[in-house]
SEKEPA-478095 format. One record per atom (N, C-alpha, C, O): y, z, x; residue in three letters. Coordinates in steps of 0.05 Angstrom, whole numbers. Layout:
// SEKEPA-478095
       Y       Z       X  residu
       Y       Z       X     Ala
...
END
This chain:
// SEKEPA-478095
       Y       Z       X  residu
     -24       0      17     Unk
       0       0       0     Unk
      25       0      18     Unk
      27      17      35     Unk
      47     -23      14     Unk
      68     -18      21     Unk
      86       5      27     Unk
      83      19       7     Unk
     103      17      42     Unk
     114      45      46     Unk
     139      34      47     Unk
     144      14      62     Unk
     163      48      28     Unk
     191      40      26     Unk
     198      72      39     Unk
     182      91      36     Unk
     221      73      52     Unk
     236      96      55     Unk
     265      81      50     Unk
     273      58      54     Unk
     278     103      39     Unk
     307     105      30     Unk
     313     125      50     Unk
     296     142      57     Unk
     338     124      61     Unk
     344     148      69     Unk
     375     145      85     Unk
     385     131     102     Unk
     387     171      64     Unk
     407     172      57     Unk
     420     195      88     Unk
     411     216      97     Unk
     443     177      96     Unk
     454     198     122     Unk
     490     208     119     Unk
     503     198     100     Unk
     500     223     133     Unk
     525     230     130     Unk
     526     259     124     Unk
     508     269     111     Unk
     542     271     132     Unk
     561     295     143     Unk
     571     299     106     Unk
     583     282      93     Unk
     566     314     101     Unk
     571     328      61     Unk
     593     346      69     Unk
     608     352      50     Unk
     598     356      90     Unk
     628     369      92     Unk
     655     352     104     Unk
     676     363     108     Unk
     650     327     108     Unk
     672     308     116     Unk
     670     282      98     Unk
     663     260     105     Unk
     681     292      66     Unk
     695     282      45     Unk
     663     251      45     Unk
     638     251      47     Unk
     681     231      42     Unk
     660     203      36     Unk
     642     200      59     Unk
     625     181      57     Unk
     642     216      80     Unk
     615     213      99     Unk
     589     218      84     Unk
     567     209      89     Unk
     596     234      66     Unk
     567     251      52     Unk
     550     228      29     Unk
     529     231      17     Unk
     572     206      30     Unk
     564     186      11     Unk
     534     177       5     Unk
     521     171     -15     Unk
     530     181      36     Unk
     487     173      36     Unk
     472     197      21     Unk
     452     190       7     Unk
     477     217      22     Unk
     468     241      11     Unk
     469     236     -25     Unk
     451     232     -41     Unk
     498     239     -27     Unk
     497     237     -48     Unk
     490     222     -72     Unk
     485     230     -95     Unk
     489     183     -52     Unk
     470     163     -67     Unk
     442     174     -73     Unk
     432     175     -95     Unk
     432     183     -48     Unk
     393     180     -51     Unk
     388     202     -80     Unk
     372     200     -99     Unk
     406     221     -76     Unk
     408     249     -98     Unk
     415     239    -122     Unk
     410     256    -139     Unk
     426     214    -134     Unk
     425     201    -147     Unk
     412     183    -159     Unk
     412     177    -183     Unk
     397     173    -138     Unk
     374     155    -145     Unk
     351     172    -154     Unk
     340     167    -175     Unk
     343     193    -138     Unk
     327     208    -154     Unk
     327     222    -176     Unk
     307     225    -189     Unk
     352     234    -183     Unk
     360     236    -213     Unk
     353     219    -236     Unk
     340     222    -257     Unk
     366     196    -222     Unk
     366     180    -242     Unk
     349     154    -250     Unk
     352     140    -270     Unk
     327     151    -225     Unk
     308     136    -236     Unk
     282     155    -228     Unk
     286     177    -218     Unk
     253     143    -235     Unk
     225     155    -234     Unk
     226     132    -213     Unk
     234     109    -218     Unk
     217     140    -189     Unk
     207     123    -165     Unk
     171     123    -165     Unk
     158     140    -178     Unk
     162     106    -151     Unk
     137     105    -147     Unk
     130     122    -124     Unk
     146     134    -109     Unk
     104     123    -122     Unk
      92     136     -99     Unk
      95     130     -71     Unk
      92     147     -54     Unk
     102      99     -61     Unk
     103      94     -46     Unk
     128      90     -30     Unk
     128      82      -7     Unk
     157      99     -52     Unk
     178     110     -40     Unk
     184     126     -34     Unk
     184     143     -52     Unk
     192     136      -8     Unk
     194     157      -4     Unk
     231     167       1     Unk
     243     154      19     Unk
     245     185     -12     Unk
     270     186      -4     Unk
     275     209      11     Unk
     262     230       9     Unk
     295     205      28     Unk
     295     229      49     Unk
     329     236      45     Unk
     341     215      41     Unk
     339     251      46     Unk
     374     264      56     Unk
     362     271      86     Unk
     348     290      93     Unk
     371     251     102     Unk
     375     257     131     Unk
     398     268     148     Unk
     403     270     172     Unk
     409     275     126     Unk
     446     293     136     Unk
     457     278     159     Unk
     463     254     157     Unk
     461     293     185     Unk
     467     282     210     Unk
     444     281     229     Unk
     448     287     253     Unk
     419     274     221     Unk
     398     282     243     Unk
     396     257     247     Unk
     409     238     238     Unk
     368     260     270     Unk
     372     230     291     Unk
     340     237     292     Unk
     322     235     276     Unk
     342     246     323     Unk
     304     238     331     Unk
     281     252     311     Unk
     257     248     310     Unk
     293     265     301     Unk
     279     294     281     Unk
     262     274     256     Unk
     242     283     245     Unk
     273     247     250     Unk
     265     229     221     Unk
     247     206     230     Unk
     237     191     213     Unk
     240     201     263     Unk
     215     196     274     Unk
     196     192     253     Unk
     189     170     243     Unk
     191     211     248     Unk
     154     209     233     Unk
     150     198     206     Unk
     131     189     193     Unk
     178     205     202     Unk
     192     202     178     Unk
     187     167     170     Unk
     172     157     153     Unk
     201     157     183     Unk
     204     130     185     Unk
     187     107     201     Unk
     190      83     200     Unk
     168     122     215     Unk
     155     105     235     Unk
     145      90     220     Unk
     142     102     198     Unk
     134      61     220     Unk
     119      51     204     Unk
     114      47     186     Unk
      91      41     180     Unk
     142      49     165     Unk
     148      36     143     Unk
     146      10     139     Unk
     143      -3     160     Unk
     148      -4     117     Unk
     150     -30     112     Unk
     175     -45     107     Unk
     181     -68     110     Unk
     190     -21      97     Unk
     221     -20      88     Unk
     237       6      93     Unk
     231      28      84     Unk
     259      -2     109     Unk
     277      26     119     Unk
     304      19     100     Unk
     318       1     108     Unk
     310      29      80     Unk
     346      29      74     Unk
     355      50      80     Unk
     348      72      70     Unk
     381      45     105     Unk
     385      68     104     Unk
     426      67      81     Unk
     442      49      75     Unk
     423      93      77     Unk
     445      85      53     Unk
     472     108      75     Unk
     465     129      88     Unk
     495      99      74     Unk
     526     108      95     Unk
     537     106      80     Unk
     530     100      57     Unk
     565     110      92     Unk
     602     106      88     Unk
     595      95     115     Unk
     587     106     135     Unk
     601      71     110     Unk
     607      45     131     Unk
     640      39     134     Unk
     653      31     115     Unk
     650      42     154     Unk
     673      32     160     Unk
     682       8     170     Unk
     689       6     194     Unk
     683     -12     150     Unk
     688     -44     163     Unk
     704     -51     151     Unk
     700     -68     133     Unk
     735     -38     158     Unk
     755     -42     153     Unk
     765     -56     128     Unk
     785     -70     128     Unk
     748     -51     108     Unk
     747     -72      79     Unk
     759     -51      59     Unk
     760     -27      62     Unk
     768     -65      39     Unk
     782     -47      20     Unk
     763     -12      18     Unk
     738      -9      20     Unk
     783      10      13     Unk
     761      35      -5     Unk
     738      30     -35     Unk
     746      32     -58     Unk
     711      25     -28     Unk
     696      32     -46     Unk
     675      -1     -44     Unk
     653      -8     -51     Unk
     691     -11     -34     Unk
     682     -40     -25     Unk
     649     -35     -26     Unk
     642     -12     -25     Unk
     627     -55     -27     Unk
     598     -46     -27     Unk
     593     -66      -2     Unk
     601     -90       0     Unk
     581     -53      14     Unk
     582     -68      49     Unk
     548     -63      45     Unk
     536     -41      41     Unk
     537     -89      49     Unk
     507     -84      58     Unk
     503    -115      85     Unk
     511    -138      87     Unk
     486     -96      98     Unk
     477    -102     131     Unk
     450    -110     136     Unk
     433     -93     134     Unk
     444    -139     144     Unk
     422    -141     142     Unk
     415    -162     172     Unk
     432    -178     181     Unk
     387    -157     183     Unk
     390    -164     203     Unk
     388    -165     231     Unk
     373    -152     244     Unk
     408    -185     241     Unk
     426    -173     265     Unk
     445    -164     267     Unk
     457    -160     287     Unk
     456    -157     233     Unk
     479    -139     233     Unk
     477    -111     236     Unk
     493     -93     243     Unk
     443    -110     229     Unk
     438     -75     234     Unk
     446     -57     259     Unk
     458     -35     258     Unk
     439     -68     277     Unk
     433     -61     305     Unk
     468     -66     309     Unk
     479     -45     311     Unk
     480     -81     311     Unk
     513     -81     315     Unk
     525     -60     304     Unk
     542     -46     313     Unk
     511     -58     275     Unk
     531     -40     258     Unk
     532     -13     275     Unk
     552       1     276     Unk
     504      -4     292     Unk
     502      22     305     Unk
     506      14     334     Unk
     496      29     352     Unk
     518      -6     340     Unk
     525     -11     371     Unk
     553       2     364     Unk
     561      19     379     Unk
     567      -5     343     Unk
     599      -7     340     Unk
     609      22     327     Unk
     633      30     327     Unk
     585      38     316     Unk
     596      60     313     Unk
     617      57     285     Unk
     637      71     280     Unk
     602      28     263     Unk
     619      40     242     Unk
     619      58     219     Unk
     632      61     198     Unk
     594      71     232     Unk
     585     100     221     Unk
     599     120     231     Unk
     604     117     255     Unk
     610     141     220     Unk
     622     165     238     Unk
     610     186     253     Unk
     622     202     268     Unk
     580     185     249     Unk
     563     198     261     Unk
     561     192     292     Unk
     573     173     303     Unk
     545     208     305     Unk
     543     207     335     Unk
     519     181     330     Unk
     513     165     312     Unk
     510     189     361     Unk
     489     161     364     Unk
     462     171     360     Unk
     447     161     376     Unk
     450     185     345     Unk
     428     199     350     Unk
     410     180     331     Unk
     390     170     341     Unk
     415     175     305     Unk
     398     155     290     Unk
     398     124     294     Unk
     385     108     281     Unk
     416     117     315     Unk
     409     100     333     Unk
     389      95     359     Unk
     378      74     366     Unk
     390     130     373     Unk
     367     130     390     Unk
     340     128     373     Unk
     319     125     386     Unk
     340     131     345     Unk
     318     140     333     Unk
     303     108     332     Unk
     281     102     340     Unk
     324      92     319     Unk
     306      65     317     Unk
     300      53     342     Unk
     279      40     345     Unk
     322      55     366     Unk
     299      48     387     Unk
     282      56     402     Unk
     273      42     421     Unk
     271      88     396     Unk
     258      99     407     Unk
     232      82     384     Unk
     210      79     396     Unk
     232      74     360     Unk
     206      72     346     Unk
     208      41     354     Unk
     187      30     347     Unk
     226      23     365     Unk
     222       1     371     Unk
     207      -6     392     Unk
     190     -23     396     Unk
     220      20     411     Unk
     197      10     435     Unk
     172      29     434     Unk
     164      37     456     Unk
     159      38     414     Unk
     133      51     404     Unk
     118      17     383     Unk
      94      14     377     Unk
     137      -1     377     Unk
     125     -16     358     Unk
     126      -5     343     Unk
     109     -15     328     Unk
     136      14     332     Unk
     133      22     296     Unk
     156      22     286     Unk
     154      42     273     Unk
     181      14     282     Unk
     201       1     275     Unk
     190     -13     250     Unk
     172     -30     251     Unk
     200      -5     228     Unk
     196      -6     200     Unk
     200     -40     209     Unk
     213     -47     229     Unk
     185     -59     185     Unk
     187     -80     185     Unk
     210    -100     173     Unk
     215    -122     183     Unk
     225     -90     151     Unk
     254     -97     149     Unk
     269     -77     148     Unk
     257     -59     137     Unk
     303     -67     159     Unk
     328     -53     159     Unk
     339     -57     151     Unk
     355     -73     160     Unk
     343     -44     120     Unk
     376     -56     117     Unk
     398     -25     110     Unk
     392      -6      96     Unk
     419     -31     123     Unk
     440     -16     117     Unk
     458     -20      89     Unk
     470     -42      87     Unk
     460      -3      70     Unk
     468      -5      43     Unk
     509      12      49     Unk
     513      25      69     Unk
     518      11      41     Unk
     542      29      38     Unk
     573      28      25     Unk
     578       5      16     Unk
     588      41      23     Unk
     622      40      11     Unk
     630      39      46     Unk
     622      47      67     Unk
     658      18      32     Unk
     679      32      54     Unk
     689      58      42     Unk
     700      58      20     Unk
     686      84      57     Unk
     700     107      60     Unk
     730     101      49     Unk
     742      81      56     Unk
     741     122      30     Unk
     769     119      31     Unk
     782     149      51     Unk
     804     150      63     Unk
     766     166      50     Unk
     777     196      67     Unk
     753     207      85     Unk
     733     212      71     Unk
     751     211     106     Unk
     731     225     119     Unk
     744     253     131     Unk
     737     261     153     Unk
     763     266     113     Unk
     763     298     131     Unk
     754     314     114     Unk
     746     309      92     Unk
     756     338     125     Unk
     746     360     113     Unk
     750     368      91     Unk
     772     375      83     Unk
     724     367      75     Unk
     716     374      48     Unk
     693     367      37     Unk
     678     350      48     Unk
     689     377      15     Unk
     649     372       2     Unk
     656     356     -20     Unk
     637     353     -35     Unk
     678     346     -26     Unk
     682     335     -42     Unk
     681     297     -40     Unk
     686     288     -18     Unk
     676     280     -57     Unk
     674     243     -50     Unk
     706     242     -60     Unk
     715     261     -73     Unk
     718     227     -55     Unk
     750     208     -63     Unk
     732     202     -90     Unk
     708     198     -95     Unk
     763     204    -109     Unk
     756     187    -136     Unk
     740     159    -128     Unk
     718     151    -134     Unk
     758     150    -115     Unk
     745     122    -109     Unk
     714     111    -107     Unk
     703      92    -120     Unk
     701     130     -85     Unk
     668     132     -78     Unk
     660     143    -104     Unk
     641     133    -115     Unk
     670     158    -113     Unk
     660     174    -142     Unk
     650     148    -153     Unk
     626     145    -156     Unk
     668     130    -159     Unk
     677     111    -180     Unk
     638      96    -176     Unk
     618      94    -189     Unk
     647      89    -152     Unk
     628      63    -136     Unk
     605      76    -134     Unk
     586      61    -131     Unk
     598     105    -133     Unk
     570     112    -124     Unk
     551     101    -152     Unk
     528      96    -144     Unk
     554      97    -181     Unk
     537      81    -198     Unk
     526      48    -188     Unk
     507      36    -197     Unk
     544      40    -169     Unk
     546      14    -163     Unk
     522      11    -138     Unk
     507      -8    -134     Unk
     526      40    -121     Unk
     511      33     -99     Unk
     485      45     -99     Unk
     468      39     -83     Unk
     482      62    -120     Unk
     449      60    -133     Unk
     444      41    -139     Unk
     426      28    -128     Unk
     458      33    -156     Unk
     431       7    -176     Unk
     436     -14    -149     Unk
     423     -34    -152     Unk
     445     -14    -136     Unk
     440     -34    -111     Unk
     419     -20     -85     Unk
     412     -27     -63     Unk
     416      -8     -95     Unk
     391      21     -80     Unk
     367       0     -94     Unk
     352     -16     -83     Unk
     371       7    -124     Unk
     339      -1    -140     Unk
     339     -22    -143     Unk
     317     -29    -150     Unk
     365     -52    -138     Unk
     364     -68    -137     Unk
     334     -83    -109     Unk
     314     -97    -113     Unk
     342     -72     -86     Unk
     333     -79     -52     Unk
     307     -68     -62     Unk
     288     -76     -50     Unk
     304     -55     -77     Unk
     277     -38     -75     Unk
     265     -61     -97     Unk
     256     -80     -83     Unk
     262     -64    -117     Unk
     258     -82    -139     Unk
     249    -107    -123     Unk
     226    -114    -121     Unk
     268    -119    -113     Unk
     262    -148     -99     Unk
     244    -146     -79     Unk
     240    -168     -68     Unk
     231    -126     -70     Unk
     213    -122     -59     Unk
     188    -115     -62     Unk
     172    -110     -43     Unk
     182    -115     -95     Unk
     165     -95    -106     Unk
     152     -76    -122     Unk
     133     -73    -138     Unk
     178     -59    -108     Unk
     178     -30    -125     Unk
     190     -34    -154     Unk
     210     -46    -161     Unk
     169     -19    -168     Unk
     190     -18    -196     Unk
     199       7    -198     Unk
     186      26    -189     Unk
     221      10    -210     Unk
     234      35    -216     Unk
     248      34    -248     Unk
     264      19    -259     Unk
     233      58    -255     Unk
     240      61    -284     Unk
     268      74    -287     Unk
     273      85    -266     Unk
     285      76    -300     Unk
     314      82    -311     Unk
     294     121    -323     Unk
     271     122    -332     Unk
     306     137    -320     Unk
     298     163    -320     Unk
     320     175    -340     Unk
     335     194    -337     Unk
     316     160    -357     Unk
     328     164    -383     Unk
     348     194    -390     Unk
     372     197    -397     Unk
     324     216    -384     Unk
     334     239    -389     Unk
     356     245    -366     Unk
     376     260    -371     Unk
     354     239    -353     Unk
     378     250    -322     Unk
     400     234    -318     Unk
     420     243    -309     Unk
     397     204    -327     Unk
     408     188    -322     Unk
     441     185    -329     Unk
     447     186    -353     Unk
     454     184    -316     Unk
     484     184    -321     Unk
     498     177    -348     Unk
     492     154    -355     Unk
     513     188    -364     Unk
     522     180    -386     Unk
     501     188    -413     Unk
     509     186    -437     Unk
     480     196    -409     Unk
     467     207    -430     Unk
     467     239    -433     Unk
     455     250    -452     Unk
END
């Protein structure tokens, strides 16, 4: 059976950094995932999500991407954009979940597709709180969560009872 990981990264005390957190916490709210997804909140960790991720079939990882594009903008990275996007640091995190994928690259277990999902950030300082803005957009960057997942597969049911607006 195919193995999807989601996994959601960013700092929850520096405003729209927490954005990855707060998507995956969303997605599991709000849809019934299958067995073979697995979602993780990887906060700010790096080599620690190893085992986590080795040898997946599908890695999304979900950010506040900074590519200088309007606030709330939906930025997805696929590719050879992946590996740039964490050369260039338009994550605000350190480099540690960068050492992560090339430590599993040069193991060969480097999930078989990467893609980076995310908002442009409108504020990254201190606070636990998202900008209205990301607020707005985080409905947008789920169902583009269950969208990548769907085209691949997975079905994911709408979780009626949790689900936003009901």
């Amino acid at each position: 059976m195919k193995k999807a990981v989601v996994l959601g990264i960013g700092n929850i005390l520096m405003g729209d950094d927490g954005l990855g957190i707060a998507a995956v916490e969303s997605l599991q709210r709000d849809y019934r995932l299958p067995a073979a997804v697995e979602v993780l909140d990887g906060g700010t960790a790096g080599m620690e999500l190893l085992e986590a991720i080795e040898g997946s079939d599908f890695l999304l990882v979900v950010d506040a991407i900074d590519a200088q594009q309007k606030p709330g903008s939906l930025i997805r990275l696929i590719d050879d954009e992946v590996p740039i996007f964490f050369r260039r640091h338009l994550s605000p995190h350190g480099i540690s979940f960068p050492d992560a994928l090339a430590a599993l690259e040069l193991l060969g277990r480097l999930p078989h597709e990467v893609i980076v999902l995310g908002l442009q950030p409108q504020s990254i300082a201190l606070s636990m709180e998202l900008s209205p803005t990301i607020q707005a957009q985080l409905p947008l960057l789920v169902s583009s969560i269950a969208e990548e997942l769907e085209k691949r597969g997975w079905r994911l049911e709408p979780n009626r009872a949790n689900a936003r607006g009901s």
